[in-house]
C-alpha positions as CSV (number, residue, x, y, z in Angstrom):
1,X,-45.2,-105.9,138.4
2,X,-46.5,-103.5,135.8
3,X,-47.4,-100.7,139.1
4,X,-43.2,-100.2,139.7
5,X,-41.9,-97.8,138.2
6,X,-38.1,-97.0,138.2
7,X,-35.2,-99.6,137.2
8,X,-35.2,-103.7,136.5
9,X,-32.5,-105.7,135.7
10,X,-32.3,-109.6,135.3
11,X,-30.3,-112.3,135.9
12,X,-30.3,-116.1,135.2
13,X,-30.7,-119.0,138.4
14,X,-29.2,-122.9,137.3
15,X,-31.6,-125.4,138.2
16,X,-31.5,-126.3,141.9
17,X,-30.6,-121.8,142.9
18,X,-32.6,-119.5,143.9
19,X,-31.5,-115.9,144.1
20,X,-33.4,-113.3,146.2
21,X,-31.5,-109.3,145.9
22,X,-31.6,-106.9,148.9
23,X,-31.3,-103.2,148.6
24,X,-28.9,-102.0,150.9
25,X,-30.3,-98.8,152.6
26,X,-28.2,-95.8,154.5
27,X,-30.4,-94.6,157.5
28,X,-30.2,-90.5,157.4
29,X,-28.3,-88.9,160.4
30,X,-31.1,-87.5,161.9
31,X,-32.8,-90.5,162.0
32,X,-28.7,-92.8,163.7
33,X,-30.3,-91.9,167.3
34,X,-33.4,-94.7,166.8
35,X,-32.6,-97.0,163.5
36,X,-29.6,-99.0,162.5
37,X,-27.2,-97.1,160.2
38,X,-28.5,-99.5,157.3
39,X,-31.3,-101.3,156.6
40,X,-32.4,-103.7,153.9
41,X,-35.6,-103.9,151.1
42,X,-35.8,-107.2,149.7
43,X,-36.6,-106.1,146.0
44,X,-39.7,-107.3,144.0
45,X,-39.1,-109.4,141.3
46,X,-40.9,-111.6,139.1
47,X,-39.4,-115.2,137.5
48,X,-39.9,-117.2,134.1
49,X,-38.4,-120.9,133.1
50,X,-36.4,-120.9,130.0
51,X,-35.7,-124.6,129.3
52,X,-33.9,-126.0,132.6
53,X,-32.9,-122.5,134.1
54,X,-35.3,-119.9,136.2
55,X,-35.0,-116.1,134.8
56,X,-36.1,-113.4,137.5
57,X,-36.0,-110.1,137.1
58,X,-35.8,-107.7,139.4
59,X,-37.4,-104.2,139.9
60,X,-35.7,-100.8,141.8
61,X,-38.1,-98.6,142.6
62,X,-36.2,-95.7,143.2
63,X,-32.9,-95.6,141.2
64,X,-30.3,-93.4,142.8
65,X,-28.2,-90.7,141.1
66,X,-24.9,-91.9,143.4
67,X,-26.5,-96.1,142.7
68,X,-28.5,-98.1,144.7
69,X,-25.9,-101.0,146.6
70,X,-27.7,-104.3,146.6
71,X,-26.7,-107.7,148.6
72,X,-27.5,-110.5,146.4
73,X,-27.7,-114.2,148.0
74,X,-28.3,-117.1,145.9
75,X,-29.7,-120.3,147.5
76,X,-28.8,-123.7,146.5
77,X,-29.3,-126.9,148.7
78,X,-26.7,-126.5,151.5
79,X,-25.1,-123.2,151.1
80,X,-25.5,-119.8,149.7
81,X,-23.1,-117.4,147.9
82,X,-23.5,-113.7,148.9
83,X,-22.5,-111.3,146.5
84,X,-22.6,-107.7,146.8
85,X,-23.5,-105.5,143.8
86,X,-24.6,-101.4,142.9
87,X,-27.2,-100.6,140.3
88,X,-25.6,-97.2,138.6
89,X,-27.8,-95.5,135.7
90,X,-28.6,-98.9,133.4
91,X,-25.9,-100.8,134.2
92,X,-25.8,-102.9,137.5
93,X,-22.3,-104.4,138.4
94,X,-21.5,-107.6,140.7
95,X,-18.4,-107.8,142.7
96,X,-16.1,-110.9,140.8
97,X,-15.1,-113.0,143.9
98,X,-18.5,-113.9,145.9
99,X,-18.4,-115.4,149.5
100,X,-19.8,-119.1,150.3
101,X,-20.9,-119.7,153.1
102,X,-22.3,-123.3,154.1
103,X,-25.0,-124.3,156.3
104,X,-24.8,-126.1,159.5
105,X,-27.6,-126.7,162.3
106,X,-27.5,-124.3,165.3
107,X,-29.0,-126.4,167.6
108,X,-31.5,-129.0,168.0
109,X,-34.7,-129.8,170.2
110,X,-36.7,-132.6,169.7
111,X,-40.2,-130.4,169.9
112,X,-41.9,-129.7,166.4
113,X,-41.3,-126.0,166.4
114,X,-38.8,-123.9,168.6
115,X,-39.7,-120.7,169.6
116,X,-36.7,-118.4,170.8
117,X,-36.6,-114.5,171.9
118,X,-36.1,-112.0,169.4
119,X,-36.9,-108.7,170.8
120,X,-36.9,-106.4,168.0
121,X,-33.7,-103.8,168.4
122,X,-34.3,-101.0,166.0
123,X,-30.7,-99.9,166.3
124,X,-29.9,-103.7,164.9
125,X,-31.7,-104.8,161.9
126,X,-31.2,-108.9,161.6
127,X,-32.7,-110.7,159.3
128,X,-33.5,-114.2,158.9
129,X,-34.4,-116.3,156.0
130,X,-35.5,-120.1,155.5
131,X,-32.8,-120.9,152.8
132,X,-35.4,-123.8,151.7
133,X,-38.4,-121.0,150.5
134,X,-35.7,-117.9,150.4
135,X,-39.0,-116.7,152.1
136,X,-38.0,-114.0,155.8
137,X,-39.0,-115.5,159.1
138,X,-41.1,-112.9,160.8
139,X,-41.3,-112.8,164.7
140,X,-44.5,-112.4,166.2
141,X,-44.5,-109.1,168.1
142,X,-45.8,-109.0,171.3
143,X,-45.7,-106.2,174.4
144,X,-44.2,-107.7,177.9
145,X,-46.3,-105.7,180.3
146,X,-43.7,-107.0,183.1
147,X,-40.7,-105.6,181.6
148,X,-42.8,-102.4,179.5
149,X,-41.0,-103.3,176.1
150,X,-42.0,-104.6,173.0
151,X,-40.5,-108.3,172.2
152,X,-41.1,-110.5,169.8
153,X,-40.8,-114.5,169.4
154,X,-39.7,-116.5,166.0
155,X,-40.8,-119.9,165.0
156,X,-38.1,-122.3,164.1
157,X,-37.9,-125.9,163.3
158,X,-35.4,-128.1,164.9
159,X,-33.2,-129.7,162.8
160,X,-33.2,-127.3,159.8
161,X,-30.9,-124.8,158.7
162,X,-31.2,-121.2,158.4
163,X,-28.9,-118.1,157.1
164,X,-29.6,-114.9,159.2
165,X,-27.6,-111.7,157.8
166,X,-27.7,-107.9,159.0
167,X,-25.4,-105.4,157.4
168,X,-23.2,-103.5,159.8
169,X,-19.7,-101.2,159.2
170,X,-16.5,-102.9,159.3
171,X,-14.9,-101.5,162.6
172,X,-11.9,-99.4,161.9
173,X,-10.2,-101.4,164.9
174,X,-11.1,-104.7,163.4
């Protein structure tokens, strides 16, 4: 990590949690016509073990004036807490009251891998992440010369959990 240059900050996983930190990203407006609104980074961080807990710190590139907001979910066997949090100057400050959110199974096929449709909409950024490895399932992109678009196809496995997330604007309506 010594080739970042900018902000890190660290924080402290139990035994049994692991914590990956998003940067939470505001599309300019003359860019709203062809991308989401916001769009995520997953932040580079590097970890150490002191005695039974995991210390990872993580690294901001490019540390905003107005702060750089950050989603923060921490893995543990069956559920994850999302947090929300904003690095300002040298101080980087959490929200008190995190959510929980527990995992259940979607579906189920009896194959060894499922593949379903995910054609890439740049106007919604999902994202999907194998709470086991807290590692992003990619899709496989592929161009559908029948219907002239650019899809895409993700790898699953029956029987397993995962937490997919994208970051949108509460409606005003809502």
């Amino acid at each position: 990590m010594e080739n970042i240059q900018g902000k890190h900050f660290s924080i402290t996983d139990p035994k049994g949690v692991n914590t990956v930190i998003y940067q939470v990203n505001k599309t300019k407006k003359e860019y709203l016509d062809r991308y989401p609104k916001y769009t995520v980074e997953r932040l580079e961080s590097s970890a150490e073990i002191v005695g039974d807990l995991n210390k990872k710190t993580f690294y901001v590139e490019d540390p905003r004036k107005d702060g750089n907001l950050m989603l923060i979910l921490s893995f543990a066997s069956d559920k994850v807490v999302i947090n929300s949090g904003i690095l300002i100057g040298n101080e980087v400050r959490i929200t008190k009251r995190p959510n929980q959110f527990s995992f259940n199974t979607l579906y189920s096929e009896e194959t060894e891998y499922k593949e379903f449709n995910y054609t890439p909409n740049f106007k919604r950024a999902i994202s999907i992440i194998d709470p086991e490895t807290t590692e992003e399932v990619q899709p496989r992109l592929y161009f559908d010369e029948n219907t002239n678009e650019v899809k895409g196809k993700c790898k699953l496995k029956p029987y397993k959990s995962y937490f997919a997330f994208e970051i949108r604007e509460k409606n005003k309506e809502e």
